[in-house]
C-alpha positions as protocol buffer text, in pm:
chain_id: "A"
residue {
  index: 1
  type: UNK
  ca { x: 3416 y: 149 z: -246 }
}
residue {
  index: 2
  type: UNK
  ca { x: 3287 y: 412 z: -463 }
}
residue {
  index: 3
  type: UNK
  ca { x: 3304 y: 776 z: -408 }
}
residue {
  index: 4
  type: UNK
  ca { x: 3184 y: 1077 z: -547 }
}
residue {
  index: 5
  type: UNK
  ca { x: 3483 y: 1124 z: -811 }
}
residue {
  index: 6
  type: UNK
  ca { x: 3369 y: 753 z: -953 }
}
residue {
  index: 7
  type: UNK
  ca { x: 3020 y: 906 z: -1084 }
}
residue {
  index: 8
  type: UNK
  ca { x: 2963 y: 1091 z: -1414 }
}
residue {
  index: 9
  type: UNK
  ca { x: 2667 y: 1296 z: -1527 }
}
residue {
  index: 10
  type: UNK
  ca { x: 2471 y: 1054 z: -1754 }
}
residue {
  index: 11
  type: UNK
  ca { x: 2578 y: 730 z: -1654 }
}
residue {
  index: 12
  type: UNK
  ca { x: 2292 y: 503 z: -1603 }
}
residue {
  index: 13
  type: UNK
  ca { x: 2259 y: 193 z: -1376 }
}
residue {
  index: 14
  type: UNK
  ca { x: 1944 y: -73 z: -1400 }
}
residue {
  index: 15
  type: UNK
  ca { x: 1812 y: -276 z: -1147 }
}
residue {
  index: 16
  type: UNK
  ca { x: 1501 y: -498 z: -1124 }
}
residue {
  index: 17
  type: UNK
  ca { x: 1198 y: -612 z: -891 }
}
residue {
  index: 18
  type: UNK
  ca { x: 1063 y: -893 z: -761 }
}
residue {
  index: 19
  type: UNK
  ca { x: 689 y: -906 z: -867 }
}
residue {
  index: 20
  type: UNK
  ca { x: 447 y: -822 z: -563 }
}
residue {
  index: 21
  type: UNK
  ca { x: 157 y: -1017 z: -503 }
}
residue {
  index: 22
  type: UNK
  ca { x: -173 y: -970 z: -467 }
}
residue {
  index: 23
  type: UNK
  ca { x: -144 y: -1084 z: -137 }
}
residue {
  index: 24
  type: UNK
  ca { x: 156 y: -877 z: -34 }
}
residue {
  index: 25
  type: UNK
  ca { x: -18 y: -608 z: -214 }
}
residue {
  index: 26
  type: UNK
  ca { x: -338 y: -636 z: 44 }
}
residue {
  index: 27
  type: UNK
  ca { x: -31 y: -746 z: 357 }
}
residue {
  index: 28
  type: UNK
  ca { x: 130 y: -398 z: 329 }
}
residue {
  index: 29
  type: UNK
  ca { x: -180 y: -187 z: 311 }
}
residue {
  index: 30
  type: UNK
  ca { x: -375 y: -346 z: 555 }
}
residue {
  index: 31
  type: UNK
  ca { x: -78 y: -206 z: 809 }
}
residue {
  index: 32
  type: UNK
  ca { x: 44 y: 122 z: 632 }
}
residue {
  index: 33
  type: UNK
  ca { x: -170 y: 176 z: 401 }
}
residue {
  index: 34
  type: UNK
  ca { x: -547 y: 77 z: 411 }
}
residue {
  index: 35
  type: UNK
  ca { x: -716 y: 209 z: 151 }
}
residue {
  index: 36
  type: UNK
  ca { x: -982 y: -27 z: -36 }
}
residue {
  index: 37
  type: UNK
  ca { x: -762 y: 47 z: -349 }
}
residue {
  index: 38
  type: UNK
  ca { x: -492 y: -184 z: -179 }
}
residue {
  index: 39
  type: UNK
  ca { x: -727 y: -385 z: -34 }
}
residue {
  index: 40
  type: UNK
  ca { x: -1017 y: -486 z: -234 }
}
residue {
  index: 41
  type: UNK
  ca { x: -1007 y: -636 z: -551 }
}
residue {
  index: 42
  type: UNK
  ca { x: -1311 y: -556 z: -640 }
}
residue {
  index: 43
  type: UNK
  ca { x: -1347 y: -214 z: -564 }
}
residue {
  index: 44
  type: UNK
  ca { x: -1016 y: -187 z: -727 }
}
residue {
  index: 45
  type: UNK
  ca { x: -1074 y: -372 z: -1043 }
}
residue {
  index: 46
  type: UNK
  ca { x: -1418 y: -159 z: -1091 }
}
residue {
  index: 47
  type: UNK
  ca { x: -1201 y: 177 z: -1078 }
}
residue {
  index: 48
  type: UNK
  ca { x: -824 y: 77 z: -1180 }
}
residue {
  index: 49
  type: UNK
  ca { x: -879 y: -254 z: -1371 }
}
residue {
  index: 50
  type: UNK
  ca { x: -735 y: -482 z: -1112 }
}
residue {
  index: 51
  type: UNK
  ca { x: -589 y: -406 z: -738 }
}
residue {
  index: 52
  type: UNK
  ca { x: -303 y: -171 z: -697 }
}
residue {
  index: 53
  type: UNK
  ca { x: 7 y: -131 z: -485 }
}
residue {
  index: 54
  type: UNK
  ca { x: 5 y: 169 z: -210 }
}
residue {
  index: 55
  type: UNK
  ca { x: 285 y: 376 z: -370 }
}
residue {
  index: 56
  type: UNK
  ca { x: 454 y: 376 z: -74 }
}
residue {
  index: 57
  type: UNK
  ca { x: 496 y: -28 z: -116 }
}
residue {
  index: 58
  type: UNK
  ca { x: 609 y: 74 z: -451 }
}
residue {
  index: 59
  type: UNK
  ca { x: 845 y: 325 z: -324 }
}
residue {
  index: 60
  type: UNK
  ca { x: 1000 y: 40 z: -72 }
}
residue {
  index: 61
  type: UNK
  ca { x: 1032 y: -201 z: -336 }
}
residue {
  index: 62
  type: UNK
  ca { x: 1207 y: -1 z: -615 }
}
residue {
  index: 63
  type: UNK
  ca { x: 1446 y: 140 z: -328 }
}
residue {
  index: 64
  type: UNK
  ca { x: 1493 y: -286 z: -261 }
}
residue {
  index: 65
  type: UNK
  ca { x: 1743 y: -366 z: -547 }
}
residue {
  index: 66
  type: UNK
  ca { x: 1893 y: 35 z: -501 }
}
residue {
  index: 67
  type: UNK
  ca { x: 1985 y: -108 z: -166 }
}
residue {
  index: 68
  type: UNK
  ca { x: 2108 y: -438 z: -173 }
}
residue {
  index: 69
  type: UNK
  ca { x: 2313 y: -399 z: -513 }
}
residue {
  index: 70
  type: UNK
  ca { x: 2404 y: -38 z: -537 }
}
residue {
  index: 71
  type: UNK
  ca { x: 2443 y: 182 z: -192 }
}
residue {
  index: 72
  type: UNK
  ca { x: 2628 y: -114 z: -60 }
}
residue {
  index: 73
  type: UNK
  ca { x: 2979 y: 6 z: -213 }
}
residue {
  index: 74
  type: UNK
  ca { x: 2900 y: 328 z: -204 }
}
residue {
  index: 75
  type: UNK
  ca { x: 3059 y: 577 z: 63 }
}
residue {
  index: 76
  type: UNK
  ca { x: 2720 y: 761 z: 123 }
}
residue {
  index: 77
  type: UNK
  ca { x: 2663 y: 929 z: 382 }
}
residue {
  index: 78
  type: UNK
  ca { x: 2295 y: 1014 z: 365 }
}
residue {
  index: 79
  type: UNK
  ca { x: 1975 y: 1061 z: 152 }
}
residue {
  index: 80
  type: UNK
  ca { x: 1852 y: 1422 z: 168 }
}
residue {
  index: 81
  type: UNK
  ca { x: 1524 y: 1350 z: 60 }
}
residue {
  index: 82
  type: UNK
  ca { x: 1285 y: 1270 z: -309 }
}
residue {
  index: 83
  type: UNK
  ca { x: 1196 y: 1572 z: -486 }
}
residue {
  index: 84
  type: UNK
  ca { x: 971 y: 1565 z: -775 }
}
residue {
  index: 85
  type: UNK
  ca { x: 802 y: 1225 z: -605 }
}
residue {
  index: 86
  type: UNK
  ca { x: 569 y: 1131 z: -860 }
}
residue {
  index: 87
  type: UNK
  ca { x: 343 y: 784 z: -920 }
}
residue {
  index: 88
  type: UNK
  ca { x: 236 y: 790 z: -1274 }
}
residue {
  index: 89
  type: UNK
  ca { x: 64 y: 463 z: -1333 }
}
residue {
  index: 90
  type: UNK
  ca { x: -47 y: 192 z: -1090 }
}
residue {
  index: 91
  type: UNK
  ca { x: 165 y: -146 z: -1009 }
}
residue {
  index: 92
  type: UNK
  ca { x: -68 y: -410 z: -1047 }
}
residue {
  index: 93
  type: UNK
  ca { x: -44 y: -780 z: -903 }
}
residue {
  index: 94
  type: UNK
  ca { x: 282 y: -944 z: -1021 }
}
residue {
  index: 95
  type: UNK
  ca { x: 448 y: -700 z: -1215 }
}
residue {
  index: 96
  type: UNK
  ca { x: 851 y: -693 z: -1198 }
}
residue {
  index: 97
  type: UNK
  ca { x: 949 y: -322 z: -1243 }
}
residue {
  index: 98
  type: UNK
  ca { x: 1273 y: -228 z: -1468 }
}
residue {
  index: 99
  type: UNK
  ca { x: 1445 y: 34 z: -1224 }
}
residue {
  index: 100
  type: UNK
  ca { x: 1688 y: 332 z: -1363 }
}
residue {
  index: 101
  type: UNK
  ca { x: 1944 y: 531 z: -1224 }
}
residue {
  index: 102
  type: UNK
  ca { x: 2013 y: 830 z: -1419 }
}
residue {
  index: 103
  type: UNK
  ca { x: 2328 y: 1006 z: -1259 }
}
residue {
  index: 104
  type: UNK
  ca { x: 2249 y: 1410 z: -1313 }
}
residue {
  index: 105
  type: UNK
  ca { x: 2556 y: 1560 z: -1158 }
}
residue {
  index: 106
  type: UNK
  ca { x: 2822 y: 1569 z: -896 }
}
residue {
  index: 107
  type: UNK
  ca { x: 2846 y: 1838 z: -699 }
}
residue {
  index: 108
  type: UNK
  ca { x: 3162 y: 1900 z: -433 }
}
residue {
  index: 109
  type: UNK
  ca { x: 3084 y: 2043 z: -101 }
}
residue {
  index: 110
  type: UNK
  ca { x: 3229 y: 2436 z: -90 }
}
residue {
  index: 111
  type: UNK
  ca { x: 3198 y: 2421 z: 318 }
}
residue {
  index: 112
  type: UNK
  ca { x: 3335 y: 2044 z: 324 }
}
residue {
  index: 113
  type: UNK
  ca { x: 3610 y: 1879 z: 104 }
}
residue {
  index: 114
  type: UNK
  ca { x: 3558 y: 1597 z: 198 }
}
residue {
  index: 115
  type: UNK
  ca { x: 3192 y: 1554 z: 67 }
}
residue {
  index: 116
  type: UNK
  ca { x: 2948 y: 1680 z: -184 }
}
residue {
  index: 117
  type: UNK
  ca { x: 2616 y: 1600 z: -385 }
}
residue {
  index: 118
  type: UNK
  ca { x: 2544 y: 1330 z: -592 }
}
residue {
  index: 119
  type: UNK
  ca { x: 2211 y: 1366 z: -729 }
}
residue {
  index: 120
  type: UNK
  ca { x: 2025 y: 1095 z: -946 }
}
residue {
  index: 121
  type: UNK
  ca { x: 1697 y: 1096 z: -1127 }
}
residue {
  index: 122
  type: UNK
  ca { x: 1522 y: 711 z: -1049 }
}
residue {
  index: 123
  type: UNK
  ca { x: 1255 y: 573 z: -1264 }
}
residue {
  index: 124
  type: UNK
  ca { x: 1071 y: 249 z: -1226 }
}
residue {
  index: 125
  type: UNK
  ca { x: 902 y: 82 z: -1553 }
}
residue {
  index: 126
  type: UNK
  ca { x: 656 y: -182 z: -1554 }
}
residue {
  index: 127
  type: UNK
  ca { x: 679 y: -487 z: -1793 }
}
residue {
  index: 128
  type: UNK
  ca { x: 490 y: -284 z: -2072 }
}
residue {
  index: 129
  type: UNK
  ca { x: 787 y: 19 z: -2038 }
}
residue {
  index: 130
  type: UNK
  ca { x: 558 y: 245 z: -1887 }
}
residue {
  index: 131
  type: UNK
  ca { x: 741 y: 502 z: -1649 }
}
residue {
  index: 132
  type: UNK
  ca { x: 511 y: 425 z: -1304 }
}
residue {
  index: 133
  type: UNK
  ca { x: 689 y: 578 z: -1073 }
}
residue {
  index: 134
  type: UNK
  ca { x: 988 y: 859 z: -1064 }
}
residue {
  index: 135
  type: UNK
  ca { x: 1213 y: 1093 z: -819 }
}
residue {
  index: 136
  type: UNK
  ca { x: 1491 y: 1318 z: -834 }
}
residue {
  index: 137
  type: UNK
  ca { x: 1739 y: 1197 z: -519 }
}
residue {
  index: 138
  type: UNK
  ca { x: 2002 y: 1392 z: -404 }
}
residue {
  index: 139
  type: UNK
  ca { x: 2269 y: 1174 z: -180 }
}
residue {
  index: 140
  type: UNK
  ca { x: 2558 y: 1335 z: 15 }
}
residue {
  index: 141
  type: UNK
  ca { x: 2899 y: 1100 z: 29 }
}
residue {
  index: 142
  type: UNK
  ca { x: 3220 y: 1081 z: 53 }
}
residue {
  index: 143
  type: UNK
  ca { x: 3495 y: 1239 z: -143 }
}
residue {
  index: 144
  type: UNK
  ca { x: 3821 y: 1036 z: -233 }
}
residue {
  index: 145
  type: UNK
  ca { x: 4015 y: 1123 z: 18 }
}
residue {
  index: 146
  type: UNK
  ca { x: 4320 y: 1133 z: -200 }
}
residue {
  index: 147
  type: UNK
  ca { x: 4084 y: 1431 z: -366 }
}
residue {
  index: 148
  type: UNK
  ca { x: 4022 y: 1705 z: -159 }
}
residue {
  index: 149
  type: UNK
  ca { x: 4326 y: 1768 z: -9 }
}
């Protein structure tokens, strides 16, 4: 288990994507997010080039890998939202996004030893480097208990 104490300003961690299809592209915005961006290639392709992923799908799929190979371990307690939410470039059909975590600081809780901050900066690239999407994350969790006696 990792706890606050185990994090240090500037430590990164990567993580990748699967690719999204075009189909799972069109799957997802047909139920959360239907505009004809997401859900036809043509209209798409005449504005953007080719189709494009809602960024919310993007948003769920960069937070995939986050989930399954890094909160696991981690004695977190709860997000407290995305500031600075931004999509910079589309994801297109089949691209596998390079995922950052960029640890900013570490913040004890005044109020409550036994917790405090961590806040993280996450960017996703797409195979070309290009920063497409990016969010600064604040998390609350744990303390070592052994540290804030």
């Amino acid at each position: 288990m990792k706890y606050l104490e185990d994090f240090q300003p500037g430590e990164v961690f990567r993580f990748h994507t699967a690719p999204i299809s075009a189909e799972s592209i069109k799957a997802f915005a047909r139920e959360w997010d239907p505009q004809r961006l997401h859900t036809d290639e043509e209209y798409a392709t005449a504005i953007h080039g080719s189709l494009i992923a809602s960024g919310f799908q993007t948003i769920l799929e960069v937070f995939r890998p986050i989930m399954s190979e890094f909160m696991v371990n981690l004695a977190n307690i709860g997000g407290m939202g995305l500031d600075n939410l931004r999509w910079l470039k589309p994801v297109r059909p089949d691209e596998a996004l390079s995922v950052e975590i960029t640890i900013n600081s570490i913040t004890p809780s005044k109020s409550k030893p036994d917790r405090g901050v961590l806040h993280y900066t996450l960017r996703a690239m797409n195979p070309e480097g290009e920063v497409v999407f990016t969010t600064d994350t604040p998390v609350m969790m744990k303390r070592r208990p052994d540290d804030n006696d």
